[in-house]
Biopython code that builds the backbone (N, CA, C, O; Angstrom):
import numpy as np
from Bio.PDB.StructureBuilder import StructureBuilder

atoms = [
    (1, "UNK", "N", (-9.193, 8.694, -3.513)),
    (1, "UNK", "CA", (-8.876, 9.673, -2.496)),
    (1, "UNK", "C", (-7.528, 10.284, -2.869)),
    (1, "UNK", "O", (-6.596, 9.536, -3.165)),
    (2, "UNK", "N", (-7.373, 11.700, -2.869)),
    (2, "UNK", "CA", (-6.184, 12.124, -3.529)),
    (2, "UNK", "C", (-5.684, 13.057, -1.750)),
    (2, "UNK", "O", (-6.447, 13.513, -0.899)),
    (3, "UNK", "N", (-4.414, 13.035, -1.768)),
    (3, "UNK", "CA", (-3.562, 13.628, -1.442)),
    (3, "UNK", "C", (-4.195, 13.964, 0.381)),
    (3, "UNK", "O", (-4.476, 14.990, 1.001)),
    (4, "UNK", "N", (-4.198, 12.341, 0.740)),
    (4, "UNK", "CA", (-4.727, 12.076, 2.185)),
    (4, "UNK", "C", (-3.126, 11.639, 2.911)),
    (4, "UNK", "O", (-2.255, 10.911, 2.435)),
    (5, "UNK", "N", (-3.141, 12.235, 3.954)),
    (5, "UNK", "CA", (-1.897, 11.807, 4.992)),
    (5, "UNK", "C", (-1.899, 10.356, 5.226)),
    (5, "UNK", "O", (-2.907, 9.670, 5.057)),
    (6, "UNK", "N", (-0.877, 9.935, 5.577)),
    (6, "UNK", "CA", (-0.554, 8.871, 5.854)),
    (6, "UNK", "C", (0.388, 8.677, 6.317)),
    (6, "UNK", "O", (1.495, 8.653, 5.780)),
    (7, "UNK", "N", (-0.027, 8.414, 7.965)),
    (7, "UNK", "CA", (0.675, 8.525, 8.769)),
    (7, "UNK", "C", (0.981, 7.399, 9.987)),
    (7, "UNK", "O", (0.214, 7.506, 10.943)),
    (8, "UNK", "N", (1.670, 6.675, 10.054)),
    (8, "UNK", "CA", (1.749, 5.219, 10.818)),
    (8, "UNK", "C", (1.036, 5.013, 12.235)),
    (8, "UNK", "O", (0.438, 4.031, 12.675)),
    (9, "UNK", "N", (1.343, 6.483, 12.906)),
    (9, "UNK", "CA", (1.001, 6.565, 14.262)),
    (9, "UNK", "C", (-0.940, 5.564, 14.529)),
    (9, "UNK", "O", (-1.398, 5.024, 15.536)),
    (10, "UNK", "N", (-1.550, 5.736, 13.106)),
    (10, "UNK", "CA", (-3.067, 5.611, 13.090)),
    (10, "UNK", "C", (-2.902, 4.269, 12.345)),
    (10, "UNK", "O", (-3.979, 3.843, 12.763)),
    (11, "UNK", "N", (-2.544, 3.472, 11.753)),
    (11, "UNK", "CA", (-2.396, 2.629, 10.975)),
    (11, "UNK", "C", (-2.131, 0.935, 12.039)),
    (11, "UNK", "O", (-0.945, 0.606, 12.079)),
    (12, "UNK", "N", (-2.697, 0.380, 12.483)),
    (12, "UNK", "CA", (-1.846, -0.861, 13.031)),
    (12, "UNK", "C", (-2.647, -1.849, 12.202)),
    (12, "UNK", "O", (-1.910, -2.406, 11.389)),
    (13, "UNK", "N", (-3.800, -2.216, 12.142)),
    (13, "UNK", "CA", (-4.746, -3.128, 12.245)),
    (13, "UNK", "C", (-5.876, -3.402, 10.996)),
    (13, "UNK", "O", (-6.812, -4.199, 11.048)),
    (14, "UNK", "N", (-5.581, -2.675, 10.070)),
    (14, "UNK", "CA", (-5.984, -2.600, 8.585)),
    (14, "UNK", "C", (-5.490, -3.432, 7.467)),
    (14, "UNK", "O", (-5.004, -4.484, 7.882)),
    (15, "UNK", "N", (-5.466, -3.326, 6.439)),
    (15, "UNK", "CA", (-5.239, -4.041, 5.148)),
    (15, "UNK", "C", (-3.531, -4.305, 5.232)),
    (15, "UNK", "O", (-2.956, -5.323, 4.845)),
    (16, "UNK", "N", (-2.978, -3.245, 5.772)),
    (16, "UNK", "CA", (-1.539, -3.134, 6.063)),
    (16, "UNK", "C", (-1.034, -1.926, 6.759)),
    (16, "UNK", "O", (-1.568, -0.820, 6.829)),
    (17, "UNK", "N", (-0.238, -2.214, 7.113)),
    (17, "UNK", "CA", (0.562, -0.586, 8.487)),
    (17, "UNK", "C", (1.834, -0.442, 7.777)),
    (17, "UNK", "O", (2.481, -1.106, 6.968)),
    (18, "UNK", "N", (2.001, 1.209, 8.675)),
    (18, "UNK", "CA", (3.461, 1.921, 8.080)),
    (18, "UNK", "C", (4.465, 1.346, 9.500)),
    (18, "UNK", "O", (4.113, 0.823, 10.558)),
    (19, "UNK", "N", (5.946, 1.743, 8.920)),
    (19, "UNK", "CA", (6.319, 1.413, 10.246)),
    (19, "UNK", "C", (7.382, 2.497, 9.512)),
    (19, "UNK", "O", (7.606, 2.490, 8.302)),
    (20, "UNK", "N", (8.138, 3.652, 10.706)),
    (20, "UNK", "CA", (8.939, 4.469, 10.846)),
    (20, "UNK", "C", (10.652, 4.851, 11.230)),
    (20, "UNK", "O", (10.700, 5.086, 12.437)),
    (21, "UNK", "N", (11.606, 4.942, 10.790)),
    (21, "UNK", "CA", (12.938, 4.607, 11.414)),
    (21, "UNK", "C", (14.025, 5.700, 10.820)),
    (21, "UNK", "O", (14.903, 5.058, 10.245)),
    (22, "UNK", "N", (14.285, 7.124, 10.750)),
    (22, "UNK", "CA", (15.159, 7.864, 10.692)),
    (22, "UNK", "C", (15.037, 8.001, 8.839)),
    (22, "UNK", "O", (15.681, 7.671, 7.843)),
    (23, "UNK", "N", (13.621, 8.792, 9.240)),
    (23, "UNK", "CA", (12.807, 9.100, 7.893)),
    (23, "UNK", "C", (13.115, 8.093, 6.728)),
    (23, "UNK", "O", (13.386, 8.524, 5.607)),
    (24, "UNK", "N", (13.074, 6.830, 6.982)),
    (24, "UNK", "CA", (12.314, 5.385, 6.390)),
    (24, "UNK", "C", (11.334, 5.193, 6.696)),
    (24, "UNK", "O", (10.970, 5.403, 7.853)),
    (25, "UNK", "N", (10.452, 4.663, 5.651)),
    (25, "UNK", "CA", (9.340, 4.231, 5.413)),
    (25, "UNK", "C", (8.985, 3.356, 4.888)),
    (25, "UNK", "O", (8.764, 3.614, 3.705)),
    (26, "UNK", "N", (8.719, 1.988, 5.257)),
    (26, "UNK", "CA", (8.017, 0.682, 5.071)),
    (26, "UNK", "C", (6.851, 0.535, 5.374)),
    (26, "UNK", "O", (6.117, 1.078, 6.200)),
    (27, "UNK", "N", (6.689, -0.476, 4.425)),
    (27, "UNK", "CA", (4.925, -0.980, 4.674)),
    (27, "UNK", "C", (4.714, -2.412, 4.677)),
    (27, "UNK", "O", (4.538, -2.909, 3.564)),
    (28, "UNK", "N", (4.689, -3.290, 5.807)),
    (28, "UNK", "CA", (4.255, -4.383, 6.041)),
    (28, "UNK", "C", (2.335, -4.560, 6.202)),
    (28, "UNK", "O", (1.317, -3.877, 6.301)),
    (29, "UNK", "N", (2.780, -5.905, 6.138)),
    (29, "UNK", "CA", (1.389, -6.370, 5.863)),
    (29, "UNK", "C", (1.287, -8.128, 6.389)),
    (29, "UNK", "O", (0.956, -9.121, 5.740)),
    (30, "UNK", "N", (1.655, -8.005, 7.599)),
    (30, "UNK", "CA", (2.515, -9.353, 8.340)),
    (30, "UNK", "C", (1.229, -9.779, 9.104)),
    (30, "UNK", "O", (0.715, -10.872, 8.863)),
    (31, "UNK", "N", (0.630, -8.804, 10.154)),
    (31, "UNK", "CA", (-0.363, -9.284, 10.961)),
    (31, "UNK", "C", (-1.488, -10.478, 10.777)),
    (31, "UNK", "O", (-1.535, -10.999, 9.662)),
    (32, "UNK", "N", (-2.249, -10.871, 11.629)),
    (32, "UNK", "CA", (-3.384, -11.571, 11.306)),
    (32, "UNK", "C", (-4.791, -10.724, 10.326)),
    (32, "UNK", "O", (-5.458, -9.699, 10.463)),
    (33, "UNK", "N", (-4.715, -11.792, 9.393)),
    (33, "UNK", "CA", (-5.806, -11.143, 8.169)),
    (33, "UNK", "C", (-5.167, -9.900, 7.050)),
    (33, "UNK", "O", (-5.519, -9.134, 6.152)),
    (34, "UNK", "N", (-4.181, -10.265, 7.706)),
    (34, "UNK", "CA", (-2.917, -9.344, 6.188)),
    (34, "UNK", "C", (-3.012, -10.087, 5.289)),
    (34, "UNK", "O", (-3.152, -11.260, 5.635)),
    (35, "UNK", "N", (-2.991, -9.835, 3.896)),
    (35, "UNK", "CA", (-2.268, -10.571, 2.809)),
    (35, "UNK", "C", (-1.080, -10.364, 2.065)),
    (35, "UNK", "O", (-0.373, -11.200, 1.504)),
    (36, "UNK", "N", (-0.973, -9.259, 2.129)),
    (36, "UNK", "CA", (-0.036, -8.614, 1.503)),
    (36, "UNK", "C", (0.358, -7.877, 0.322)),
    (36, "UNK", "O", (-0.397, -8.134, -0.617)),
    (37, "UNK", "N", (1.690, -6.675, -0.096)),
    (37, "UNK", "CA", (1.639, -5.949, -0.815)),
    (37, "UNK", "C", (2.943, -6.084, -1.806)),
    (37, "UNK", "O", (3.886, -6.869, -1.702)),
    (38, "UNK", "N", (2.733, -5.198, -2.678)),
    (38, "UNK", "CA", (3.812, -5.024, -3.884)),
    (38, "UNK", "C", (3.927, -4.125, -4.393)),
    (38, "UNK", "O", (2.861, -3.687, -4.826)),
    (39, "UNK", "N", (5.028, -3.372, -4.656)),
    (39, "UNK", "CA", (5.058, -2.762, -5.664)),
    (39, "UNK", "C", (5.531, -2.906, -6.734)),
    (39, "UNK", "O", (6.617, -3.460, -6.903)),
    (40, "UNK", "N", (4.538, -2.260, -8.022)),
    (40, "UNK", "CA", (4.253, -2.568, -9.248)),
    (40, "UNK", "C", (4.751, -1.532, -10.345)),
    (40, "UNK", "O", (4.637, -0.323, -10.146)),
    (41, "UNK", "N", (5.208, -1.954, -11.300)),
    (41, "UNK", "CA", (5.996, -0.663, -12.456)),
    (41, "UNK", "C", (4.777, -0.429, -13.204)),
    (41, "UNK", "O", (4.487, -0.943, -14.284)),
    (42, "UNK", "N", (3.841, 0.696, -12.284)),
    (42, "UNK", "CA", (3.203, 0.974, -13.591)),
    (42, "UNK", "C", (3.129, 2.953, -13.382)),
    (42, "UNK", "O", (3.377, 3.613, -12.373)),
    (43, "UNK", "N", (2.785, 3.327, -14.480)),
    (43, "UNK", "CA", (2.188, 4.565, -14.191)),
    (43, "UNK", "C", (0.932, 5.088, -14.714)),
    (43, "UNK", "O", (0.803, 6.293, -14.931)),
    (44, "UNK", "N", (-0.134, 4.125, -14.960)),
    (44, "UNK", "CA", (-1.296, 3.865, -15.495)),
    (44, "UNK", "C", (-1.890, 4.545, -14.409)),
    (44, "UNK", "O", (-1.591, 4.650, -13.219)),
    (45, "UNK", "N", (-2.868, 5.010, -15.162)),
    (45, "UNK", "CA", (-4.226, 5.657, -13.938)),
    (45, "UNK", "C", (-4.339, 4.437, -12.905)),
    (45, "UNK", "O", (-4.302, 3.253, -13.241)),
    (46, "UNK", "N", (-4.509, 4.992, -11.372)),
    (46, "UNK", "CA", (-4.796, 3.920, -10.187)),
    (46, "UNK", "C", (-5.751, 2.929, -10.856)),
    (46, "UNK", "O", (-5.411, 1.759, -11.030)),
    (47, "UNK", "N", (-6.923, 3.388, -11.223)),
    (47, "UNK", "CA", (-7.852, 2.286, -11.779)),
    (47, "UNK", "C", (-7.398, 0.904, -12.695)),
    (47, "UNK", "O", (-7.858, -0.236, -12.761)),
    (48, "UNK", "N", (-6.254, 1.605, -13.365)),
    (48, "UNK", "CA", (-6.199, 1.114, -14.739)),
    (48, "UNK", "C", (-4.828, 0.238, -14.177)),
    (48, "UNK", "O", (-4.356, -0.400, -15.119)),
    (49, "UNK", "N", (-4.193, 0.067, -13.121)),
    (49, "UNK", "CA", (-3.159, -0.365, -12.958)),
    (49, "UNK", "C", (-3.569, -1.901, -12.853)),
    (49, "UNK", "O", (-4.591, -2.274, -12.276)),
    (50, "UNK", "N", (-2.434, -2.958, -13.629)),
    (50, "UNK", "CA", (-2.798, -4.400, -13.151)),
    (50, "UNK", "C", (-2.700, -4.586, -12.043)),
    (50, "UNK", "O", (-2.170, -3.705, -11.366)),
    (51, "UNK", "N", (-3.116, -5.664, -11.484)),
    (51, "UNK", "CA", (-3.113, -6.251, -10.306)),
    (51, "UNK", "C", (-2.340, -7.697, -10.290)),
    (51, "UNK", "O", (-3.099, -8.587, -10.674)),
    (52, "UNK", "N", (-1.353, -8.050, -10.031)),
    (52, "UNK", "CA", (-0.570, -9.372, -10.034)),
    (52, "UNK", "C", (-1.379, -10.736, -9.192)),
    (52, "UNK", "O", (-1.836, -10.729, -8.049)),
    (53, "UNK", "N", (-1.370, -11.509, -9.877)),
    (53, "UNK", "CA", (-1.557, -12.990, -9.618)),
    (53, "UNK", "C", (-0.971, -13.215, -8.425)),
    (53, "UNK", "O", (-1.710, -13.697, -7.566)),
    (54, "UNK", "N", (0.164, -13.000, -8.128)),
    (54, "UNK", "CA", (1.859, -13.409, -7.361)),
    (54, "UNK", "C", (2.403, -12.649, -6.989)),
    (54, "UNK", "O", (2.436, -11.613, -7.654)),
    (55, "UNK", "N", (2.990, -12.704, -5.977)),
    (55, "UNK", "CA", (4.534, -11.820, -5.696)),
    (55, "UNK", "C", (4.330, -10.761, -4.619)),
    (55, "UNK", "O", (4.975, -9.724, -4.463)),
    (56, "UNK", "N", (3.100, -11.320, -3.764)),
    (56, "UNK", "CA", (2.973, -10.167, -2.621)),
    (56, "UNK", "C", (3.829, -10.697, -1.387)),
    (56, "UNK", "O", (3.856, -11.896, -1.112)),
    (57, "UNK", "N", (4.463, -9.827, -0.726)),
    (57, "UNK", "CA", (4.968, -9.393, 0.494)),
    (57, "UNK", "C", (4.285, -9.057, 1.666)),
    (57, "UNK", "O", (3.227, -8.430, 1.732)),
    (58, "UNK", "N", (4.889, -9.468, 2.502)),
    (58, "UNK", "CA", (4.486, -9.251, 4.034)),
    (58, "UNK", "C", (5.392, -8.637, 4.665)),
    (58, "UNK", "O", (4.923, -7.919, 5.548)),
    (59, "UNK", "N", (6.479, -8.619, 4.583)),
    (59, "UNK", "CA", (8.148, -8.146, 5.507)),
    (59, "UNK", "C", (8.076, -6.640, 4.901)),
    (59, "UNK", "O", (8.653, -6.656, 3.814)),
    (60, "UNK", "N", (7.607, -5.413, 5.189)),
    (60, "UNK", "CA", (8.934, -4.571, 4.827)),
    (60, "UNK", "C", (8.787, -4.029, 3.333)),
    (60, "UNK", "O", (9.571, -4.599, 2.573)),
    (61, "UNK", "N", (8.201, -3.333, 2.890)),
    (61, "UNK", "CA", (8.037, -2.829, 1.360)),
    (61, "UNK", "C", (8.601, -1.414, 1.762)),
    (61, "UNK", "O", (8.083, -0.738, 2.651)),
    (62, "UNK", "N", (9.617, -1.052, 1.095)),
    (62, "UNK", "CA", (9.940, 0.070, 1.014)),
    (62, "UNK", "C", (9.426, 1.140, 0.376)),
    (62, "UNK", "O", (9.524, 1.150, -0.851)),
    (63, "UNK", "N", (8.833, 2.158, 0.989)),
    (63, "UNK", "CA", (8.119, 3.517, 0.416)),
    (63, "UNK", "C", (8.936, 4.367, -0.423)),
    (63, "UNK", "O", (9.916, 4.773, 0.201)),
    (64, "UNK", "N", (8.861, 4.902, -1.967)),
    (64, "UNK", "CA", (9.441, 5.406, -2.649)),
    (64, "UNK", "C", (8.273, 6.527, -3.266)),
    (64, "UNK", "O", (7.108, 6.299, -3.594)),
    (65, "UNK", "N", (8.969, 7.698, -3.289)),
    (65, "UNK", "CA", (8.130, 8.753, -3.564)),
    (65, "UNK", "C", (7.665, 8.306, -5.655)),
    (65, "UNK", "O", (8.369, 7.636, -6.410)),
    (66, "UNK", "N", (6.746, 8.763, -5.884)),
    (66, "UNK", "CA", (6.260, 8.506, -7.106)),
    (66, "UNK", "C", (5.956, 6.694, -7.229)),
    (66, "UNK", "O", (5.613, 6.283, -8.337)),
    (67, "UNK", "N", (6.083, 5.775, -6.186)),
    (67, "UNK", "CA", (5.902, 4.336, -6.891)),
    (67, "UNK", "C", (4.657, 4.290, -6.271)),
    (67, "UNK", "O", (4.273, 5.002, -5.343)),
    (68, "UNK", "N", (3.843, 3.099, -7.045)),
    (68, "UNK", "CA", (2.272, 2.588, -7.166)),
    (68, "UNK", "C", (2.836, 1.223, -6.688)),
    (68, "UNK", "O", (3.818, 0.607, -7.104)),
    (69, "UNK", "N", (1.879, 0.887, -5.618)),
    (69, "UNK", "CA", (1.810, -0.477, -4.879)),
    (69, "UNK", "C", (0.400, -0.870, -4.944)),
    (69, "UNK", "O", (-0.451, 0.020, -4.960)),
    (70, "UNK", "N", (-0.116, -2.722, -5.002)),
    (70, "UNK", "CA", (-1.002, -3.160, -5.002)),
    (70, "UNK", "C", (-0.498, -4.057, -3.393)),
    (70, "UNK", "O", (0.522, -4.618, -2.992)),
    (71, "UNK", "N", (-2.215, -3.709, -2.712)),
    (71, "UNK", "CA", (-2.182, -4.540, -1.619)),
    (71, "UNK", "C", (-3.476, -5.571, -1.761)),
    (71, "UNK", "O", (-4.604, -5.315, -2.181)),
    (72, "UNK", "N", (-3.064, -6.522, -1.387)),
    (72, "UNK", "CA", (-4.616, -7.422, -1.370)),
    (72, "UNK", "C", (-5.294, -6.861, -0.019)),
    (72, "UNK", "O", (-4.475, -6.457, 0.806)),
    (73, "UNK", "N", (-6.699, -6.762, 0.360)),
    (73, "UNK", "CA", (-7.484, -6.483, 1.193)),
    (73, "UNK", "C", (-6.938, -7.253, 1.898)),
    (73, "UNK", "O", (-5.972, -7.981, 1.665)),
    (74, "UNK", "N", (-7.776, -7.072, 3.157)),
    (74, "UNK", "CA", (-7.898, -8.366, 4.431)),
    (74, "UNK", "C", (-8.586, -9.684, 3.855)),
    (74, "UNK", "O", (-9.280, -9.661, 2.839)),
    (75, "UNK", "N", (-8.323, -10.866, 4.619)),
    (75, "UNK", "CA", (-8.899, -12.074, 3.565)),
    (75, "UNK", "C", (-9.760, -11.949, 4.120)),
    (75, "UNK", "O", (-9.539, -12.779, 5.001)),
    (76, "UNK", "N", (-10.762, -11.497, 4.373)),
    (76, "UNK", "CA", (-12.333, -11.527, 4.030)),
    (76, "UNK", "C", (-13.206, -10.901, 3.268)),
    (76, "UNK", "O", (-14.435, -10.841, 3.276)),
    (77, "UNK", "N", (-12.061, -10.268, 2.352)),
    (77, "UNK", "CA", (-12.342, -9.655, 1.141)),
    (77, "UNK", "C", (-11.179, -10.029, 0.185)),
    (77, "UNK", "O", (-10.319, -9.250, -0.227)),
    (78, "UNK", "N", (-11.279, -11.171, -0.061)),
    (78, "UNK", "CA", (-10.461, -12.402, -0.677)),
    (78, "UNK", "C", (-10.150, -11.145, -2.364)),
    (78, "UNK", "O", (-8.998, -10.906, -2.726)),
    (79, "UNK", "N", (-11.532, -10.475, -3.209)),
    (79, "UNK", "CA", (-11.205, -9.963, -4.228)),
    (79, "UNK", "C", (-11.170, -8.599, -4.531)),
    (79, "UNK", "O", (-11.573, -8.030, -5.545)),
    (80, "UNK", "N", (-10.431, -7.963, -3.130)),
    (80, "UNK", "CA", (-10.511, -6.586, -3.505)),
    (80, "UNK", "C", (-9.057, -6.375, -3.263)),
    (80, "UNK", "O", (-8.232, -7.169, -2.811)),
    (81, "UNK", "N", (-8.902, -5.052, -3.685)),
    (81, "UNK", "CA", (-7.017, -4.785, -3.748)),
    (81, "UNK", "C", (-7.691, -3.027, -3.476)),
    (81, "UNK", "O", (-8.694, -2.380, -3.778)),
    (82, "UNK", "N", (-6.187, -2.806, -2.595)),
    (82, "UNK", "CA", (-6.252, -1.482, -2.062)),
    (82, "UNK", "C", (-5.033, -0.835, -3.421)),
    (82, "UNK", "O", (-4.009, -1.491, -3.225)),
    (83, "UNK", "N", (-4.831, -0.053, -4.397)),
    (83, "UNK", "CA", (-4.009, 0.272, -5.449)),
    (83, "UNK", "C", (-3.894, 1.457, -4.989)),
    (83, "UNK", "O", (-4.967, 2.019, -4.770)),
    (84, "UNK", "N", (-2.613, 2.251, -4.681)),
    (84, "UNK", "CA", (-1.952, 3.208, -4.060)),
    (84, "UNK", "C", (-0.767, 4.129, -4.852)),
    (84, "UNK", "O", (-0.178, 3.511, -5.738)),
    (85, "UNK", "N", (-0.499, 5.034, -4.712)),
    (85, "UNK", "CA", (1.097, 5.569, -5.407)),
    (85, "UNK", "C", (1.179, 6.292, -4.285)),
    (85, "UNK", "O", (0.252, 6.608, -3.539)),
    (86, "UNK", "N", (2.783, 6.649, -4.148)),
    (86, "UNK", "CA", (3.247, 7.801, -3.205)),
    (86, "UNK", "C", (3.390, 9.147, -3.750)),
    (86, "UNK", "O", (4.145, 9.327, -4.706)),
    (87, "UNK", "N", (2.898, 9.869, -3.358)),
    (87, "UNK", "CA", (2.689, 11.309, -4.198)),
    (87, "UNK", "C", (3.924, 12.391, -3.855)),
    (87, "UNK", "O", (4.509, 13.130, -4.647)),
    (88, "UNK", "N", (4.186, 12.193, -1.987)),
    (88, "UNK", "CA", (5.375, 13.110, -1.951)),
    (88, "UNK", "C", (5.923, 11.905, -0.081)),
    (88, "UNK", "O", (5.093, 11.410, 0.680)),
    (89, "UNK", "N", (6.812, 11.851, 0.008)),
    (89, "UNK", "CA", (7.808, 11.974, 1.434)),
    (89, "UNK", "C", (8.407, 12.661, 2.110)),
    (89, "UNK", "O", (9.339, 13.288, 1.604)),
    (90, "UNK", "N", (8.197, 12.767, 3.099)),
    (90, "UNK", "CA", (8.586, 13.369, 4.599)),
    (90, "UNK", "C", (9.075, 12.713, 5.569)),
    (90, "UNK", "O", (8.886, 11.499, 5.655)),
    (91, "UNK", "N", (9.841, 13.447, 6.534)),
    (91, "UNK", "CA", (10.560, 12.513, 7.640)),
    (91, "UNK", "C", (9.267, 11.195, 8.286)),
    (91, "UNK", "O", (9.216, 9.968, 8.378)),
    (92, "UNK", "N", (8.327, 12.453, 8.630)),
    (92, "UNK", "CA", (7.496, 11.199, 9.974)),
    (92, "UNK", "C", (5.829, 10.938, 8.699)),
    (92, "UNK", "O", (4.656, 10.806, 9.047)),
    (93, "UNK", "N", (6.107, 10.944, 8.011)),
    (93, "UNK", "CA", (5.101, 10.732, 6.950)),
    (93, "UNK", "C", (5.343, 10.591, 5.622)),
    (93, "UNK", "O", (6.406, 10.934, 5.105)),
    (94, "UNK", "N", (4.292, 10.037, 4.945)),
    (94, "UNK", "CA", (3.835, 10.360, 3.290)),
    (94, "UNK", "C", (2.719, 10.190, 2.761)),
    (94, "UNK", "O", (2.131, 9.174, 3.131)),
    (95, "UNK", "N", (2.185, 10.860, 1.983)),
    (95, "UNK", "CA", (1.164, 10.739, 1.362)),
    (95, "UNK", "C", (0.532, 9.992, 0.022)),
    (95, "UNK", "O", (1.362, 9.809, -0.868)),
    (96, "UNK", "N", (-0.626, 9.600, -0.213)),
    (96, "UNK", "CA", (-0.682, 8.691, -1.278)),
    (96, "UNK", "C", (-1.769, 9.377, -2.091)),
    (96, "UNK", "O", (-2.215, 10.464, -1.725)),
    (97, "UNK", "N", (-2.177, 8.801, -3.122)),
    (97, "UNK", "CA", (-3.360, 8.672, -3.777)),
    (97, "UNK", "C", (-3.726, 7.215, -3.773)),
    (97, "UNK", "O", (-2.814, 6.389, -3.731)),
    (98, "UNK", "N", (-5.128, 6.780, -3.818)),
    (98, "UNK", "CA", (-5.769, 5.670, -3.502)),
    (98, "UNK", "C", (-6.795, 5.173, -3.866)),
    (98, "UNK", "O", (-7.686, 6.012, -3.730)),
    (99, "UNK", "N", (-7.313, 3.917, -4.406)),
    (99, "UNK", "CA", (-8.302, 3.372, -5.040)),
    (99, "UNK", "C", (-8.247, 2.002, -4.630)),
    (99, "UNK", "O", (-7.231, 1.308, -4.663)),
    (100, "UNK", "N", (-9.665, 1.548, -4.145)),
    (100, "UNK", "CA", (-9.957, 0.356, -3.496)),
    (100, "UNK", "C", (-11.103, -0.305, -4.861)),
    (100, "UNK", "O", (-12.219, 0.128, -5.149)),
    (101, "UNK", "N", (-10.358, -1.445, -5.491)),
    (101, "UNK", "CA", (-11.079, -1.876, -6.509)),
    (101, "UNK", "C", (-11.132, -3.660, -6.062)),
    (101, "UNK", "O", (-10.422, -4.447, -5.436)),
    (102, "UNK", "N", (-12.190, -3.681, -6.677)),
    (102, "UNK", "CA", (-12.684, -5.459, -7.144)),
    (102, "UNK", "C", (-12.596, -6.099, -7.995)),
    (102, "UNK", "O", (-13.395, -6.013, -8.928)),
    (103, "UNK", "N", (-11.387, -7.149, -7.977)),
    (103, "UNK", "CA", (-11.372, -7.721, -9.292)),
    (103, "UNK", "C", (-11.211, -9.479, -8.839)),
    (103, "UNK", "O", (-10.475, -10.115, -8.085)),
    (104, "UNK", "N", (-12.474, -9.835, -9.874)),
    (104, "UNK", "CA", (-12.964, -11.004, -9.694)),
    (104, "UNK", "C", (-11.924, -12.125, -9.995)),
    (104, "UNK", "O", (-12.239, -13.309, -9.869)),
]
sb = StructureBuilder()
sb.init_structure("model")
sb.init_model(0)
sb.init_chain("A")
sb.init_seg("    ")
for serial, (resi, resn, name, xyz) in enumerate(atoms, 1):
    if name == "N":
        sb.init_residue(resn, " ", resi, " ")
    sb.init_atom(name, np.array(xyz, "f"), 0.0, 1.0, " ", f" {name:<3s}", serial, name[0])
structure = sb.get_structure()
């Protein structure tokens, strides 16, 4: 999905939510059935980006225009990862590009 809004106001209860504060932008992934996210140094096609073993977050990931983050799904989809970049930032928003892949 290329160049879809993303916008916190709609977000609570999914793979992970935005949260908003004097055009900051974080992304937790704390709730029940979160697993959590990271961001990753890559600039590989979304598809092609690794996916880490380790090192996901729940508190607070800071949104940076141009960075690619891996989120693990909800755990009932124990092997899928939501793989994301930020394309541009705005005060009460930002937008991503996005690919929901399975890796065993």
């Amino acid at each position: 999905m290329a160049d879809q809004p993303f916008n916190s106001d709609y977000i609570s209860n999914g793979d992970f939510y935005v949260t908003s504060s004097d055009s900051f932008h974080s992304i937790w992934a704390n709730n029940t059935g979160q697993s959590g996210l990271q961001k990753v140094d890559s600039t590989a096609t979304l598809l092609d980006v690794p996916v880490p073993a380790t090192g996901y977050w729940t508190q607070g990931v800071a949104v940076e225009s141009g960075a690619t983050y891996v989120s693990k799904a909800r755990v009932t989809y124990p092997k899928y990862y939501i793989i994301f970049r930020v394309t541009a930032v705005a005060t009460s928003a930002f937008t991503i590009d996005w690919v929901l892949v399975y890796r065993p």
